[in-house]
N, C-alpha and C positions, 0 to 999 in steps of 0.2 A: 457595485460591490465586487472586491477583488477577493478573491477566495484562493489561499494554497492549501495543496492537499498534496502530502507526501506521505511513503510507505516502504516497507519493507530492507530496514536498513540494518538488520540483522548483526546488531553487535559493531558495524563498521564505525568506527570512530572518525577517522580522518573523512568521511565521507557524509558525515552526518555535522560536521563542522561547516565544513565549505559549502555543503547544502542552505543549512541557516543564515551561511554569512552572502552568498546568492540572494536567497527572499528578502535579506534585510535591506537589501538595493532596494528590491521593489516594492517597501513597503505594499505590502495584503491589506486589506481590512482585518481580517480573518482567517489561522493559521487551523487544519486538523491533521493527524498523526494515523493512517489508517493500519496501523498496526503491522506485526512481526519485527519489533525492538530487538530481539537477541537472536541467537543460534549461528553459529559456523565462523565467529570470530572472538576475539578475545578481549572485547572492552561492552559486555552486558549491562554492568550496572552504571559506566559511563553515560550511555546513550539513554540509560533509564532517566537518570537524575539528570540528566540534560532536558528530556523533554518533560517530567515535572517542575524541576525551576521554572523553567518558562511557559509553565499552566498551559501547555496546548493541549485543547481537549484530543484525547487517543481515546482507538477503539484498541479491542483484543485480536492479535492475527493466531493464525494456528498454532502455530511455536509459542506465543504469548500465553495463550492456555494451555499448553501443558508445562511449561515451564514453571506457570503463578501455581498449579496442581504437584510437583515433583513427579511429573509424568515419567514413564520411558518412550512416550510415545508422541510426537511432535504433530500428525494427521498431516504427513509430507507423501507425496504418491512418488515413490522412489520407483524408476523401473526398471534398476538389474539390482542383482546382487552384492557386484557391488558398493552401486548407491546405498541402498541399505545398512552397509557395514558402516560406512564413513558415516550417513547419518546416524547410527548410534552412539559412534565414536562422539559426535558435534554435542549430542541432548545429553551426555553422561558430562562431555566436558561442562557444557551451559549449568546443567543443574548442580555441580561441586562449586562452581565462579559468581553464581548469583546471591548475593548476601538475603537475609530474610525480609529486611523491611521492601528492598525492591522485588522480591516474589510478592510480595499481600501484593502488592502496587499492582503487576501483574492479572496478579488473579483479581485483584477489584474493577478489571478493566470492560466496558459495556458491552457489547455484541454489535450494535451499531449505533448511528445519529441519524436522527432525523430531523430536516429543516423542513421549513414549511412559509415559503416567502407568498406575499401579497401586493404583488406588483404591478399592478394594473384590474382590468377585469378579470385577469384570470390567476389563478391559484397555480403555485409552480413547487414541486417537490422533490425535493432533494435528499437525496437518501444517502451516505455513507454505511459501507460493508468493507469485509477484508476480502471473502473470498463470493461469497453469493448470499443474497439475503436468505437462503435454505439452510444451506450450511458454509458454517467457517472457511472451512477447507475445499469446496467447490472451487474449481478451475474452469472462468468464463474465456477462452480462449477466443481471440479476432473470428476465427472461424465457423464460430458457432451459428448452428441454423437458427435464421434470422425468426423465424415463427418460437421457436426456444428460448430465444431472450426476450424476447417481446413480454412471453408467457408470464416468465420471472419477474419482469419491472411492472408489468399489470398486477399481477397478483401482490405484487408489495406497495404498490401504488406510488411507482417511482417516475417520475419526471424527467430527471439528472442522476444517474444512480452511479458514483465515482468506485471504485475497488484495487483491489491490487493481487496480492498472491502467484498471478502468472512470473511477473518481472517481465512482461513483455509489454509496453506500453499503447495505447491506439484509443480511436472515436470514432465509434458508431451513431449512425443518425437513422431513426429507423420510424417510418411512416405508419402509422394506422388511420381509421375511419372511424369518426367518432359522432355518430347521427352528422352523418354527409359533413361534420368537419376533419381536416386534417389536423394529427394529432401528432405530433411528433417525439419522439422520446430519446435520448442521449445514454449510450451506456462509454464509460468514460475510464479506463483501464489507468490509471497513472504511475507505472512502468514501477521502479528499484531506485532508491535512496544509496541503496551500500551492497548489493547482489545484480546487478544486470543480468540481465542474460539473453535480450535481442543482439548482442556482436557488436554492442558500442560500451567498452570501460566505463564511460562516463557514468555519473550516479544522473537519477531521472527524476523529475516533478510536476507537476499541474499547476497552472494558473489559471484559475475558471471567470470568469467576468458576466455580472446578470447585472441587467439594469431595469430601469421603468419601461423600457421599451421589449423587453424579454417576455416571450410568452410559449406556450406548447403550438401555437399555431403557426409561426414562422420555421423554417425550418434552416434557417443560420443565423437565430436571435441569443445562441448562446455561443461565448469564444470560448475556445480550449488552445492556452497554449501548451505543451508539452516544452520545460525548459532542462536542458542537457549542464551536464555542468562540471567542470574539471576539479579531480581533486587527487590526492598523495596514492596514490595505487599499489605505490611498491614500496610503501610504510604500510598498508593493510596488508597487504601480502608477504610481505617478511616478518610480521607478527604473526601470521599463522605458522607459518616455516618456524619459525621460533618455541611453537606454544607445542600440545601431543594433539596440535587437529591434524588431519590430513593435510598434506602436501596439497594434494587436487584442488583444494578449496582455494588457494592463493593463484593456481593456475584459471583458475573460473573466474578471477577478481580481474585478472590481468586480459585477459581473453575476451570475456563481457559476456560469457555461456554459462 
């Protein structure tokens, strides 16, 4: 089972193109959308109706719900001043640019997916989230103490538990003991579709691979590849120069921060 799982593509159109037309090489089994659709570019309801045409099941990222709501408020942890401004600038611009039927869309959108595969003797669980199965807007960052995530995917009863929100992509493999067996659990970050911001342009995605041979007791029985992937940059970026977002925003697209 080839599984992609892409996120956070934030209104980027040209990026969200070449994303799709990438996966289409490698034919997936099974396509999910782990949300944050719009905010800080200029093609919202593009990238809406792009991934309801093509019925990829999507969750809700943080921006996704306030925008399905006519929020002012996006649950973005800005940390100066002024980040802040320009994110206001970004959700006043999002909320005047998103037509009505793609806000319900929006706001109709789940909190998470849960799979639940049966692959052998053992039960494998797959959890899809935007930001943390606690909350939406939780920032699981790479360096999080390893007893702290563990905590999170036990108590949701996550297996493989993929998310996004950071834009920083990576895979953790993380050991427990579970009546003297090992027990292994994947927390599985799959980076920016249409925002980077680990210092590579490129838009980011997941290629997950479980098979009959995949269980929690092996501790490399699940592949993750993280696939990079080239597309128009400085067509996203001079649509924002163009549009009343911030400048800065197109400098973030080009720069990959």
């Amino acid at each position: 089972m080839k599984i992609a799982l892409f996120s956070d593509i934030h209104a980027n159109l040209p990026a969200l193109e070449a994303c799709l037309a990438d996966m289409d090489t490698r034919k997936p089994d099974v396509v999910y959308c782990l949300g944050d659709l719009v905010g800080y570019n200029v093609w919202p309801n593009e990238v809406i109706n792009i991934i309801r045409n093509r019925q990829i099941p999507t969750i809700a990222g943080n921006y996704d719900f306030g925008i399905g709501r006519t929020s002012d408020e996006c649950g973005c942890a800005y940390k100066t001043d002024a980040d802040k401004e320009m994110g206001k600038v970004s959700i006043s611009y999002t909320n005047h640019a998103v037509y009505s039927q793609e806000r319900k869309y929006l706001r109709n959108l789940p909190a998470h997916i849960r799979v639940e595969y049966q692959l052998n003797d053992d039960k494998l669980n797959l959890l899809l989230v935007h930001g943390s199965p606690r909350k939406i807007n939780e920032y699981l960052f790479e360096e999080r103490e390893e007893k702290s995530l563990l905590r999170i995917m036990k108590e949701a009863d996550a297996d493989i538990m993929c998310f996004g929100h950071t834009h920083k992509p990576y895979h953790r493999i993380m050991e427990e003991q579970d009546n003297d067996t090992a027990h292994f659990r994947h927390a599985i970050n799959i980076g920016s579709v249409g925002k980077p911001k680990d210092g590579d342009p490129r838009g980011c995605y997941v290629l997950l691979t479980i098979n009959e041979y995949t269980t929690t007791t092996l501790k490399n029985s699940v592949h993750v590849e993280f696939v990079r992937f080239d597309y128009d940059v400085e067509k996203a970026a001079s649509a924002i120069e163009a549009s009343d977002l911030p400048n800065e925003y197109a400098d973030m697209l080009r720069r990959g921060y």
